[in-house]
N, C-alpha and C positions, 0 to 999 in steps of 0.2 A: 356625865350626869350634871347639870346645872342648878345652879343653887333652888329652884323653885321649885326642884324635883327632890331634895335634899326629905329624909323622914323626920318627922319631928315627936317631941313627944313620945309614947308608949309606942308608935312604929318606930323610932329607932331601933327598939330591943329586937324587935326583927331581923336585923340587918347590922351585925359586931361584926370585929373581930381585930387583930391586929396590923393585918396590912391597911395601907392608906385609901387604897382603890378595893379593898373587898370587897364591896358592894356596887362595883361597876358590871358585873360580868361579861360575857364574850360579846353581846351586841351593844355594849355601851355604844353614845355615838349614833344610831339607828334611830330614827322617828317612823314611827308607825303609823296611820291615819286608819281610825277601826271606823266604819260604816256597815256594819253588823249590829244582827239583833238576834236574840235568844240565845245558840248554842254552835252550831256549826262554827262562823267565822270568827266570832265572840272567843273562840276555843283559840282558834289557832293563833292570833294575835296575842293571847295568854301567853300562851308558847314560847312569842318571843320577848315578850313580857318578862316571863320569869328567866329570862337568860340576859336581862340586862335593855332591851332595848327602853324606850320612852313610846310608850302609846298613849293616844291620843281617841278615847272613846267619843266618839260625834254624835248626839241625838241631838232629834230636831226638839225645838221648845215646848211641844205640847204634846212630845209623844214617848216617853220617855221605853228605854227596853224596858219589854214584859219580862224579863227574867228577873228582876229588880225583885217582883210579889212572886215568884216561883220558890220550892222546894214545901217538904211536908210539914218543917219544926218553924213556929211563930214565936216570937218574942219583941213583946213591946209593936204588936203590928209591923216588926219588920223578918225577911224571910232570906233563908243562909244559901240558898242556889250562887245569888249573887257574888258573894265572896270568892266562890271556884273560879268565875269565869269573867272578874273586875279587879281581879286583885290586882296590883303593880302597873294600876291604868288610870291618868288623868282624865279629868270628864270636864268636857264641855258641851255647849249646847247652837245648834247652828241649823238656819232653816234652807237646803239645800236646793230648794223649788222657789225662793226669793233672790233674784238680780243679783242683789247684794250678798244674799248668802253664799252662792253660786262665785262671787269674784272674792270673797273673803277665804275661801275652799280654794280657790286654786292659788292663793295668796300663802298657803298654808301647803298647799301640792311642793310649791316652788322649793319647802324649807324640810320636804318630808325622805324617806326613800322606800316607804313601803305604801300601798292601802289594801286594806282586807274590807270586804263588802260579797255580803249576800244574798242582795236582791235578786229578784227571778230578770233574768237575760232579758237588755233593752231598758232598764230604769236608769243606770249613767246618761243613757245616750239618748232619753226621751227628756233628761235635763244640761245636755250640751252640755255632758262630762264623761264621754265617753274618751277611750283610752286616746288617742289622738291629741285628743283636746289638753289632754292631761300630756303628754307628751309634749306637746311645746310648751310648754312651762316646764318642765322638768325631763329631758331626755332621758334619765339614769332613773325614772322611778317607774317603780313595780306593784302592777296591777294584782291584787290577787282576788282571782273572781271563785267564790263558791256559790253553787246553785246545786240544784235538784237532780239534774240532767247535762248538765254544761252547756258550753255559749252556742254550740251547732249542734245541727242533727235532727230528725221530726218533733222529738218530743221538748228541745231546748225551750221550747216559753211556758212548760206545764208546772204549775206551782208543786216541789216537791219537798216531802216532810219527812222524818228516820223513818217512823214505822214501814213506809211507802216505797222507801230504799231497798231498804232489810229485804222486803219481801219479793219486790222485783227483780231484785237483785239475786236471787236464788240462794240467800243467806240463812233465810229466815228460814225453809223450808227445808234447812239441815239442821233442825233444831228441836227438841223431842224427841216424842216417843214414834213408832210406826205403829202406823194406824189411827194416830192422833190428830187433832189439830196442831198447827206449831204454834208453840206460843211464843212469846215476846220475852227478851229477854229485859229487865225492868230498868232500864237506862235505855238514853238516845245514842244508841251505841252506833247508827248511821254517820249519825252527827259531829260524834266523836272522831270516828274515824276521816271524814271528809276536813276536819278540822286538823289534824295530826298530818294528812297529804298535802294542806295547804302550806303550813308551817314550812315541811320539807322543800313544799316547791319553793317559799320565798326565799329560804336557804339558799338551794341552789343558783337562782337567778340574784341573789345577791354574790354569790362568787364569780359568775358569769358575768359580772357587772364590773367587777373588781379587775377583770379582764380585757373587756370594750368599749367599756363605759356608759354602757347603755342600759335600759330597764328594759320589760317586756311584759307579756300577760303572763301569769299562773294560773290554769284555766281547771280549776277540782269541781266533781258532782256528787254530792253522796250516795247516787247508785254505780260509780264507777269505782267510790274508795270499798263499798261492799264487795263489789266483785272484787278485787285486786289483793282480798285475805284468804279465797278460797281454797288456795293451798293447788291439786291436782286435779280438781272437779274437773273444769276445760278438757285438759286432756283426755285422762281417764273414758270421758264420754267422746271424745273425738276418735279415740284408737280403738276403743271396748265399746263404745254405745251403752258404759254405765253411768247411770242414773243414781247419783248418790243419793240418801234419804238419809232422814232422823234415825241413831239408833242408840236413843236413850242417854244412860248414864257412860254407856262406853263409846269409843268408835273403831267400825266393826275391821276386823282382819289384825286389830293391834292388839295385843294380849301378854304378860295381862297388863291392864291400864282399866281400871273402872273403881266404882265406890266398893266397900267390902264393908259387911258389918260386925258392929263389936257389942262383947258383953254387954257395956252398961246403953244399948239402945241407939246408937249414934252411928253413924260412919265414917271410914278413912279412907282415903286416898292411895291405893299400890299402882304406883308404873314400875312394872319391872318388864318392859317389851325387850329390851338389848339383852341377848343370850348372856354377856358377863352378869347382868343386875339378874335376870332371871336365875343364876346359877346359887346366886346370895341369898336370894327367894328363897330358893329351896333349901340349902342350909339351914338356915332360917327357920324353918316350917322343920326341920331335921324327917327331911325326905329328898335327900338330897340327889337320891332316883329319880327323883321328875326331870330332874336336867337333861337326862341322857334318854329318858321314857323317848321311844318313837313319838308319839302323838306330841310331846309339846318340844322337842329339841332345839327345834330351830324358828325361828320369826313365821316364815310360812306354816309349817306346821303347827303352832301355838294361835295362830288368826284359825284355822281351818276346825280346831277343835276349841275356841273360845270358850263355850257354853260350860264344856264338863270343866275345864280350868276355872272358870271364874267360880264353879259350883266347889270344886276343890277347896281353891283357898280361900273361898266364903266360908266352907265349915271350920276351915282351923282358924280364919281370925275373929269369928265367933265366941273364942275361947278368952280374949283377951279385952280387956278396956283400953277404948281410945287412946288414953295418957301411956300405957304398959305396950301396946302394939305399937304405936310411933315411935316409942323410945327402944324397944326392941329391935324392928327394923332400921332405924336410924343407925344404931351401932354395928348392925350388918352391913352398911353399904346401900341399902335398896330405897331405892326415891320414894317418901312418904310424906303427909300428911294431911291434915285435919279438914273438917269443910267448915270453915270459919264465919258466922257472923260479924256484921259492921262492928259490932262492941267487942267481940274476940279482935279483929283487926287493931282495933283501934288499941288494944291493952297488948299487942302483943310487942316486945320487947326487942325482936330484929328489926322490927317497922321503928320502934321508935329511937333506936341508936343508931338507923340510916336516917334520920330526920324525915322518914314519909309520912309521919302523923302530925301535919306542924301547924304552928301559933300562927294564926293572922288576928291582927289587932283591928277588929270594927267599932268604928266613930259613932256608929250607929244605937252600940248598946254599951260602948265605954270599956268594953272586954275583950278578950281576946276570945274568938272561938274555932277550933280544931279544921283540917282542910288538908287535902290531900298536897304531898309533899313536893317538891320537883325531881321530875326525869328528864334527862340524863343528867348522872353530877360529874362535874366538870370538876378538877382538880387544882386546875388553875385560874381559871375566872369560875368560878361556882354560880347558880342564880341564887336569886335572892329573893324573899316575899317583905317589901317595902310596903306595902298597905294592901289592903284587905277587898277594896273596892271603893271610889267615892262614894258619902252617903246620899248627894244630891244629884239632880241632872246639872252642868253646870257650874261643879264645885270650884272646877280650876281655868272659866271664863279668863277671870283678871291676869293670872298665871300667864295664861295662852297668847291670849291676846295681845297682852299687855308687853308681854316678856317675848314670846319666838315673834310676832309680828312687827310688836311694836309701838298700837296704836295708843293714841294717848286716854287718859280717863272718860274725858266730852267723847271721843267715836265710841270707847264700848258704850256709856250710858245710851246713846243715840241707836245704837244697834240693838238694846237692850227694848227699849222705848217702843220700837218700830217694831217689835216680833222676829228678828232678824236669828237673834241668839236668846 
């Protein structure tokens, strides 16, 4: 971490502890170059963000990300999306369609080892910054390209968005009720995901790098990161010609595993599918005959008669409140709980003694405000949330510039001057 990158002020408190390098974590050392906008790539650069690396978010002068006015809570005209997915990210500004912007970019390629960008396939290379280009300036560095559809194939130049994924992708339409429409689940969970494969892929091509010395492409689509969670769908329909669908609150043949409701109007959570948990179930329920009952005994057998099982132990956890049935169950052994709102998440007290409820410090309103924590925690380099997101486009110009390139006060003013940055 270099001194320019050092937290000052109220983002220190982010970032204690007693070793000297705490807040270096595992990709200290790493320079990112983010060319990303909204959510996808924006995501995965985070990623390596919060594990230490130095990213370098690039908007061009006049176009700053739209994710900046995104999310639903306003304060003082500014909007908290940003802080998810800018936080532990220098920001500068650079016009990448200007000569000069264009040699000041690969001036910055030369000193970087990563870039995330996700533009739709052919925008690097309709600005003579396609991977080659980028390659001789830097052999060791790593292209990571997300789009819609990926860099080949008929559909690679078609502009693609989450919802668009989800649903192509045959994600979406395991979602619901049958006989419904599917609906959307209410995040860019396309997005998310395409951003989570990219990460992984830089990972990898950073160890592979570590080995030849060479960089490469990371080539992610967000209709390929949708397929790639669907579990057995593929097969299932390659050997059986089944057709998975939506099937509600459960999914079907697994039992029991679905919502159950309680006394006081609310629902819980029972997976009790594995014949030992189901066994605790039953104790539990002090019918401790269902175990051995033919109709639910075993996995197949308990998927085969789903309906009257989940009808079963609907009416006996009927009998109990939410708070009394989790804790009931809990002390049996049998996997439970609750269906939590954002405000139950946020107040609950395993999330916040793993630090997943955590303080990012924005400049923006002077306060710290709440944001989800990091995954995976690392034991030994741990991440770290050093700030929150810059509040400007351009914050950390002089920084950048001035400090990883070099150039003296007169070039940035002159770049500044000319539209450049």
């Amino acid at each position: 971490m270099t001194d320019d990158q050092q937290p000052t002020g109220s983002e220190a408190d982010v970032c204690t502890g007693s070793e000297a390098d705490v807040c270096r974590g595992a990709l200290d050392g790493i320079t990112v170059l983010e060319l990303g906008t909204l959510i996808a790539g924006p995501y995965g650069s985070r990623l390596l963000g919060d594990m230490g690396a130095d990213v370098i978010k690039i908007e061009p002068p006049d176009r700053p990300d739209p994710i900046r006015t995104w999310g639903q809570a306003e304060l003082d005209g500014h909007h908290f999306f940003w802080t998810v997915h800018a936080r532990n990210k220098r920001a500068i500004t650079l016009d990448l369609r200007d000569p000069r912007g264009r040699e000041v970019f690969l001036e910055l390629v030369e000193r970087a080892d990563i870039i995330v960008e996700n533009f739709r396939p052919g925008t690097l290379e309709r600005w003579d910054l396609g991977y080659e280009t980028l390659r001789e300036r830097n052999k060791g560095i790593i292209l990571v390209r997300v789009s819609g559809y990926g860099q080949t194939g008929p559909d690679a130049n078609k502009a693609g968005y989450a919802s668009v994924a989800e649903a192509a992708s045959g994600l979406r339409y395991l979602n619901g009720y049958p006989g419904q429409l599917p609906p959307r689940l209410a995040l860019s969970l396309g997005d998310t995901l395409a951003g989570m494969f990219a990460a992984q892929g830089a990972l990898a091509a950073l160890y592979r790098r570590s080995v030849t010395g060479e960089g490469q492409i990371v080539d992610t689509s967000l209709l390929e990161s949708c397929v790639a969670v669907q579990e057995s769908t593929i097969p299932d329909y390659d050997v059986g010609g089944i057709v998975r669908g939506p099937s509600g609150t459960r999914l079907e043949g697994i039992a029991p595993s679905n919502l159950y409701p309680t006394a006081d109007g609310s629902h819980v959570i029972i997976a009790a599918n594995q014949d030992t948990v189901f066994a605790r179930l039953c104790a539990a329920m002090d019918q401790p005959q269902l175990a051995t009952d033919p109709r639910f005994a075993n996995h197949g057998a308990r998927g085969r008669n789903q309906d009257e099982l989940d009808a079963l132990i609907g009416e006996w956890s009927s009998g109990f409140d939410a708070a009394a049935l989790t804790e009931k169950l809990g002390a049996a052994g049998v996997v439970t709980g609750p269906v939590n709102t954002v405000a139950e998440v946020v107040a609950d007290p395993h999330l916040r003694e793993r630090g997943m409820i955590a303080e990012h410090f924005d400049t923006r309103i002077g306060r710290n405000v709440l944001g989800p924590g990091i995954v995976p925690q690392l034991t030994g380099t741990p991440g770290t949330i050093r700030n929150a997101g810059r509040a400007e486009p351009g914050e950390d110009n002089e920084a950048v510039y001035g400090g990883l390139l070099g150039l003296d006060a007169e070039a940035i003013t002159k770049l500044r001057e000319d539209g450049v940055i």
